[in-house]
N, C-alpha and C positions, 0 to 999 in steps of 0.2 A: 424220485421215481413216482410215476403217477399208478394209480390202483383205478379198478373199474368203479369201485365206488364214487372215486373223483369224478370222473366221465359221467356217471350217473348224473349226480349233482349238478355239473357243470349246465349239462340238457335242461334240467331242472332250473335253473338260473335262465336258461335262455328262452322256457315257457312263461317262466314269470314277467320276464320283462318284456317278452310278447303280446305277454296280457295287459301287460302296466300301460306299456305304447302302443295302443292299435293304431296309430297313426302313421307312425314307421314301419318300414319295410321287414318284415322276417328276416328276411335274408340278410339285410343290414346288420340287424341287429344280433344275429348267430356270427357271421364274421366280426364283429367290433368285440362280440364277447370272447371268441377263438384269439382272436389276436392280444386280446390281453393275456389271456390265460395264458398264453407263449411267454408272455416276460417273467409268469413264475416259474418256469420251467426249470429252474436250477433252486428253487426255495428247497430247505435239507424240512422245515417243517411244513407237511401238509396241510394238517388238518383242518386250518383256515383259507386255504384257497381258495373255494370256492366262494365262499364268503366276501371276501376281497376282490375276487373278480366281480363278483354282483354289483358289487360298491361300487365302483372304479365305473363301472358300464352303467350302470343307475347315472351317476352324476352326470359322466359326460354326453348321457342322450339327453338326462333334465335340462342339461345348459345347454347342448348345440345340437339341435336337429338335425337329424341322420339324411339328407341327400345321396343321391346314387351317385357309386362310385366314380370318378373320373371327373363329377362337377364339384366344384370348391366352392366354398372352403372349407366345409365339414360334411365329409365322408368317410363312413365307418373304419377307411384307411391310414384316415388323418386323427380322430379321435383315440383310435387306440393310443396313439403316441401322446396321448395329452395325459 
C-alpha cells in the first residue's frame, strides 16, 4: 500500500532527474518514472521504492534517450519495460 510520503518522494525523484536531464522531456520523463513505479505496486516492503524507481529510471534514461512517445525505439513507454 502506498502512503503519501511515497508520492512525495516519488515527485521528488521525478524533480531530480528533471534536473539531471534537461535535455529530455519532463513529461517523458514523469511518465517513464509513473510507469516504473507501477511494477512495484505489489512490493509488501516500501521503504525503498522510491529509491529503486530512481535507479531503474536514472539508468534507463543514462542508456536510452527519451524520444516522444509513439517514435521508436525508446520512448518513455518502451523504457519502463526495460
Amino acid at each position: 500500500m502506498r502512503d503519501d510520503n511515497e508520492s512525495v518522494q516519488i515527485d521528488q525523484v521525478i524533480e531530480r532527474l528533471i534536473a539531471r536531464f534537461p535535455a529530455e522531456s519532463p513529461a517523458e520523463i514523469e511518465l517513464l518514472v509513473r510507469r516504473i513505479h507501477e511494477r512495484f505496486a505489489d512490493a509488501r516492503v516500501r521503504d525503498f521504492v522510491p529509491l529503486l524507481v530512481e535507479k531503474a529510471a536514472r539508468q534507463a534514461v543514462g542508456v536510452y534517450p527519451i524520444v516522444a512517445i509513439g517514435e521508436e525505439p525508446h520512448s518513455a513507454e518502451t523504457m519502463a519495460t526495460i
